[in-house]
N, C-alpha and C positions, 0 to 999 in steps of 0.2 A: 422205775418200780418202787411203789411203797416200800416203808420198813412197817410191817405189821408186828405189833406186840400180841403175838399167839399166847403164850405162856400164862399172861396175863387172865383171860378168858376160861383158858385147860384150867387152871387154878378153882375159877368157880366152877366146873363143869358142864361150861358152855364153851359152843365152836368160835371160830371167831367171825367178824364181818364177809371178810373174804371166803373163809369154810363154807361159809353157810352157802354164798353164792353160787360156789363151783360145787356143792352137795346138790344146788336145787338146780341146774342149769346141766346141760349135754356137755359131754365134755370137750374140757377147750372150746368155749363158744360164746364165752362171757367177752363183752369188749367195752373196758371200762370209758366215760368221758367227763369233762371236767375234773378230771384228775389234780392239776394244780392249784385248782379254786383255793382261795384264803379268805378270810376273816378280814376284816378293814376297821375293826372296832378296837382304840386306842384308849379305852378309859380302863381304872384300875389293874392297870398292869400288864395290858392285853397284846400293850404294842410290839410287847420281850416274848410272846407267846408264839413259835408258831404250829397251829394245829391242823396235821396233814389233814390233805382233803375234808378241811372245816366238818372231820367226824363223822362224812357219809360218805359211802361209797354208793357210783350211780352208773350205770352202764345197760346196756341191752344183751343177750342172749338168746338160746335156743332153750323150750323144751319141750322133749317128745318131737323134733324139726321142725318146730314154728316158732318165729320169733313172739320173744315177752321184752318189758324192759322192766328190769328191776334196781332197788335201792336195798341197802344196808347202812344202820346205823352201827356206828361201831364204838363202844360203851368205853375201850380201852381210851380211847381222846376225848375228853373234856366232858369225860359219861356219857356220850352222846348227845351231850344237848345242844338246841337247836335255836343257833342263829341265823341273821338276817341271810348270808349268802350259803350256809346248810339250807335253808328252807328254797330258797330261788333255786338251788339245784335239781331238790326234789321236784318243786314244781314245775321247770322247766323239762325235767326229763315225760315226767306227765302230759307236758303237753305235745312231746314229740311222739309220746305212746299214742295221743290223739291222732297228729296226724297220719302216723305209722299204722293206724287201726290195731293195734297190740296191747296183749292182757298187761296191767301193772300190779307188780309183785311190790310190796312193801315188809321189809324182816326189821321190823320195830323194837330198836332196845335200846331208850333215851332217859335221863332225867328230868325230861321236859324243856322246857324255853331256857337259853341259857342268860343267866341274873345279869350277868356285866353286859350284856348288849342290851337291856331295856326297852321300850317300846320297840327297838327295831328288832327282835327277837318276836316281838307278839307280829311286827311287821310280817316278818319270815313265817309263821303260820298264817297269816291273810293270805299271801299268795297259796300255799301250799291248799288251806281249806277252797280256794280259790276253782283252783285246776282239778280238787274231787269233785265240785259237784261240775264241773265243763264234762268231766270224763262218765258221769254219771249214764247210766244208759248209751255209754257210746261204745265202751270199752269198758271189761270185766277191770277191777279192783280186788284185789287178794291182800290182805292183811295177815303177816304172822307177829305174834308178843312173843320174841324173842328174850325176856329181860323186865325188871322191872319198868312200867309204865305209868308215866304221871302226869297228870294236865292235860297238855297240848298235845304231849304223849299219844294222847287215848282219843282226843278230838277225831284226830282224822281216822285212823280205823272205824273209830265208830260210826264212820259212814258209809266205809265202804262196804261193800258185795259180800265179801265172805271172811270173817274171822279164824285163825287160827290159832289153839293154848294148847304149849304143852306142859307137860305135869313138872313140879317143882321149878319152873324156870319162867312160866309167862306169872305178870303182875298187872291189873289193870284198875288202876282209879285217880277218882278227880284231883283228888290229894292222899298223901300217905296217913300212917297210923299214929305219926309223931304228932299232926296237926287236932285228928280226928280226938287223940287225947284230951289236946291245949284248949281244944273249944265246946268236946263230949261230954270229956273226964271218962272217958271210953277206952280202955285197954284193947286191943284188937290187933292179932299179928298182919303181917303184910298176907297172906297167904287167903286169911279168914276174908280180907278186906275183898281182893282181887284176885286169889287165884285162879286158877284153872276150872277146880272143880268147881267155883262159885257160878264163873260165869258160863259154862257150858251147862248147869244144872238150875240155878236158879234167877240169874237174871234173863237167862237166853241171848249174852252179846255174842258168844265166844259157838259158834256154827262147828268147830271141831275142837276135840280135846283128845289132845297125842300124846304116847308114852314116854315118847326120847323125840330129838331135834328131826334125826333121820328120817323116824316115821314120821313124822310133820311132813319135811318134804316131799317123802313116798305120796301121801295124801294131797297134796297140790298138784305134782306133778298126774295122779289119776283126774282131779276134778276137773283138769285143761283137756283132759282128752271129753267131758261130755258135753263141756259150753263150747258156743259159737266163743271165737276169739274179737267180735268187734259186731258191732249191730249189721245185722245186713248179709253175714256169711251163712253162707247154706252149709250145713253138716252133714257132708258125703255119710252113706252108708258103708259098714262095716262086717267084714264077716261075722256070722252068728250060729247059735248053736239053741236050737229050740226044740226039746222034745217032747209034742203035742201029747202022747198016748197017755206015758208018765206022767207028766204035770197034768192031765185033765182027772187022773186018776186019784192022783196028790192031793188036787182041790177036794174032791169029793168026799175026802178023810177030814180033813179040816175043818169046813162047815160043819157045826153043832146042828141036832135034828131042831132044838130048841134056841127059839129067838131071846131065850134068858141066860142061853151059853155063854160067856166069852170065847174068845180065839185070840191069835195073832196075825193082825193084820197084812204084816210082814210077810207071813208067807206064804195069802193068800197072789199077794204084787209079784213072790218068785214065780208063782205058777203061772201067769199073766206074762210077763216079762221074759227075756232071752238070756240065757245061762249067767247065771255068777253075775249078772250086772245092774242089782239094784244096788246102790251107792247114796248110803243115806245121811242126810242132814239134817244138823240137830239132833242127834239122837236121843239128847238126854234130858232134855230139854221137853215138856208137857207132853210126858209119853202116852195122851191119852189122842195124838195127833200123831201123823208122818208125815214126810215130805222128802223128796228125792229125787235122783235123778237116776235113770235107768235108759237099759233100748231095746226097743222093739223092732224086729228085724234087721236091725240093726244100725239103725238111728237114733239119736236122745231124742228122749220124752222128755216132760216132766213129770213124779209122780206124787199124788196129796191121797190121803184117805184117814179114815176115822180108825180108833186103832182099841177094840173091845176088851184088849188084854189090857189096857190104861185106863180106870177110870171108868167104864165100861163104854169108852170111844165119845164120854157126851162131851161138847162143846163149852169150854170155858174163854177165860179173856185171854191165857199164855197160849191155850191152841190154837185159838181166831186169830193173834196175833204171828203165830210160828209159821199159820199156814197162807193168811196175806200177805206176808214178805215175800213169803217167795212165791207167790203169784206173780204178783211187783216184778218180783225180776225173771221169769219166766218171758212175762207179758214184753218186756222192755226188749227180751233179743227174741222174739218171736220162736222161742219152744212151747213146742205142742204141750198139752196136758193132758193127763191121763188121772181120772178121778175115783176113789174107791171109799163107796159110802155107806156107812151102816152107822147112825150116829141116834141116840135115845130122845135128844134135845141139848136145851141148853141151862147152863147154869148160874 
């Protein structure tokens, strides 16, 4: 058994690597592997170092009774950065989530590449970018920025399936604000660069933006119940609760008599949709667009529509772009779509 430096973590007001895991996982269900992995990297100084589980924790679990396999970087050992046998770790657990057919959870809180292992640092990200795009349409990808995130950091999330920030604690960019200075002359805190509210609002990397760690997980753990967990698995139906009279009555209020009304599109899709379960992404992100996931009868859908309370629902580049992603990945595990369209043109 690890010795975790907790305190460490509590100190910034983040959980630790392990917290996090057994926060997002069924209880008692986590089952760590390559636990004793090391570092083999003997230049400046490295040889006197030793850093447990070369700063990631990697293992398989349960959530919601179906297995996932997930990683944690843990910020307390060497910032989390990420050498040559950190990254083989990652990658190798990835490709057993392949064969495993199981979602990969990644809780992201690195430095980036770590400097004393050099190119075999950049090595350890080859493999790692390697086994995202193997896993790519085969098996869901979940990313949470757990912590500041930089470089290599940020690579692989930013390919995966679904992003998760939460507020004062995720960081995401290429380089920090100390470089962006050295070469801008650009003053620019960490927060402005890569926060939360940056990228959930205005680049559109970051698919959720969560108050505290907790709700983060709260939010993962619902998004696993609407996706297929691997290409190919059928999504049994689920009890549901549809009240036709009401909601047809509901619609009726909502529609404006005039085509120069606005509405919220939103909750025209409640009235269409099966109690309490549209579940939406991106929210914040080109609010003149939706996209989500919901059920009907209680099955997932997927749901896209033009959104007249944003813009008045016309078509720009951030909504074309919000709303083909997730086509993309609809299209990839074979969820239905479900399309709601009231759009003026485009822009």
């Amino acid at each position: 058994m690890a010795n975790y430096n907790l305190e460490k973590q509590h100190a910034k007001g983040k959980l630790h690597a392990i917290e996090r895991i057994n926060a997002l996982c069924d209880k008692d269900s986590f089952y760590e592997i390559y636990e004793g992995a090391r570092h083999t990297c003997t230049s400046f100084g490295m040889d006197k170092k030793d850093i447990p589980y070369d700063g990631v924790i990697t293992g398989f679990g349960k959530i919601n009774g179906k297995k996932v396999a997930i990683y944690a970087q843990d910020f307390t050992v060497q910032g989390g950065s990420l050498g040559k046998v950190h990254g083989q770790k990652i990658a190798e657990l990835i490709s057993k989530a392949i064969e495993s057919r199981c979602p990969v959870i990644g809780i992201n809180d690195s430095g980036g590449a770590r400097i004393q292992e050099g190119v075999d640092a950049l090595c350890g990200y080859g493999d790692l970018f390697y086994q995202n795009v193997r896993a790519s349409g085969a098996v869901p990808q979940i990313s949470i920025i757990a912590g500041p995130c930089a470089g290599g950091a940020v690579y692989s999330p930013g390919i995966t399936d679904f992003i998760f920030a939460v507020d004062k604690i995720s960081q995401m960019f290429i380089t920090g604000p100390k470089v962006v200075k050295s070469v801008m002359f650009m003053d620019i805190s960490a927060e402005d660069l890569g926060g939360a509210s940056i990228h959930s609002q205005k680049s559109g990397v970051a698919h959720f933006r969560c108050q505290s760690e907790n709700d983060c997980y709260e939010k993962v753990r619902k998004l696993l119940d609407y996706i297929p967990h691997y290409y190919g698995e059928e999504i049994l139906s689920q009890k549901f609760k549809f009240d036709e009279r009401k909601k047809e009555k509901h619609i009726a209020e909502i529609l404006p008599e005039r085509s120069t009304q606005g509405y919220d599109m939103k909750e025209v899709i409640n009235c269409v949709t099966d109690d309490d379960s549209f579940f939406e992404i991106m929210p914040e992100f080109a609010q003149n667009a939706v996209v989500g996931f919901a059920k009907v009868e209680g099955k997932s859908v997927g749901i896209i529509g033009n959104n007249p309370a944003g813009l008045g629902g016309i078509l720009d580049c951030d909504s074309s772009d919000k709303i083909a992603r997730f086509v993309r990945y609809c299209d990839s595990y074979n969820i239905p779509l479900l399309t709601f369209v009231d759009v003026p043109g485009f822009i």
